[in-house]
N, C-alpha and C positions, 0 to 999 in steps of 0.2 A: 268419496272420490270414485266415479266411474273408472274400468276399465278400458283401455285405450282400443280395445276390439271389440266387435259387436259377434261376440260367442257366448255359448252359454255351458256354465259347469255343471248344474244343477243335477243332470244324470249322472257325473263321474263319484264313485267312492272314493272317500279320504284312504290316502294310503299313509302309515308311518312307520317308518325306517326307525326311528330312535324317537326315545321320550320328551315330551315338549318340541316335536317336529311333526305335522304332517302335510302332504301336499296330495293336489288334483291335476296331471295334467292330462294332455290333449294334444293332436296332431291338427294342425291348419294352416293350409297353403304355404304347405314346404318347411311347415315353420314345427317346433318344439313347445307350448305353451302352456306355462306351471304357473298354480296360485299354490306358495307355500305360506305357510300358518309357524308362529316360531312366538312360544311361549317362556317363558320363567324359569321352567324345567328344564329347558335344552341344557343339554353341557356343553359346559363355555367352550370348546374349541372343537370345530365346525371349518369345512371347506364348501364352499360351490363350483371350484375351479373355474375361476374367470369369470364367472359370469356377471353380466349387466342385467340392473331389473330396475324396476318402480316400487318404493313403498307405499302401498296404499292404504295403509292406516297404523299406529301404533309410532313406537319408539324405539330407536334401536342404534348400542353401540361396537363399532368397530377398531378393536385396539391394535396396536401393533408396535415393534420394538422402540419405533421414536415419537410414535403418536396415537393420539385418538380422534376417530372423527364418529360422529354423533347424525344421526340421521334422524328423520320427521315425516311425516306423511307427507307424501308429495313429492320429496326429494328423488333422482336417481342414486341407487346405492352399486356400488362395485364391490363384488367380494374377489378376488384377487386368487391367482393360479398355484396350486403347486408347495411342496413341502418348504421351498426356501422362501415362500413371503406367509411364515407365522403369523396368526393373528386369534383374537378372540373375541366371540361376537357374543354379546348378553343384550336381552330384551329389558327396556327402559319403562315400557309399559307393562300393562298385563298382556299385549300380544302385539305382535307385528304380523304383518301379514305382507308378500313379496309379490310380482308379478314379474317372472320371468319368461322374455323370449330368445331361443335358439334356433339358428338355421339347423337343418337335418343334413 
């Protein structure tokens, strides 16, 4: 699956924050732009506060106190704000990989 922007990461170094997490991002036209990497290793419980993105390849699920929903390449995935909406995300595949954008 293509990228929904015609950018290129190729010069940005991997940065990671925590085990089985890394990400790339990038500032473009006003905007915040992250490809994050989310393997096997990640520990199960993870925030992105709010944010909306595109799965662009892998497996990946999101638990939470009354449900689980299950994502797939191609789907929009929502990770949801803040300490009062719990939740825990484990990778389905050997990696997922996220495309998120943020206004600045």
């Amino acid at each position: 699956m293509s990228i929904p922007y015609k950018i290129s990461f190729d010069q940005i170094q991997w940065e990671s924050p925590i085990p089985g997490m890394r990400y790339k991002c990038m500032e473009h036209d006003g905007r915040r732009i992250r490809i994050v990497e989310y393997s096997q290793e990640m520990p199960p419980h993870w925030c992105e506060k709010g944010h909306v993105g595109l799965l662009l390849s892998g497996k990946m699920a999101i638990e939470y106190s009354d449900a689980e929903i299950i994502y797939k390449e191609g789907d929009g995935i929502l990770i949801p704000d803040g300490p009062e909406h719990k939740h825990k995300g484990r990778v389905l595949s050997g990696r997922a990989t996220v495309f998120f954008i943020e206004k600045i």
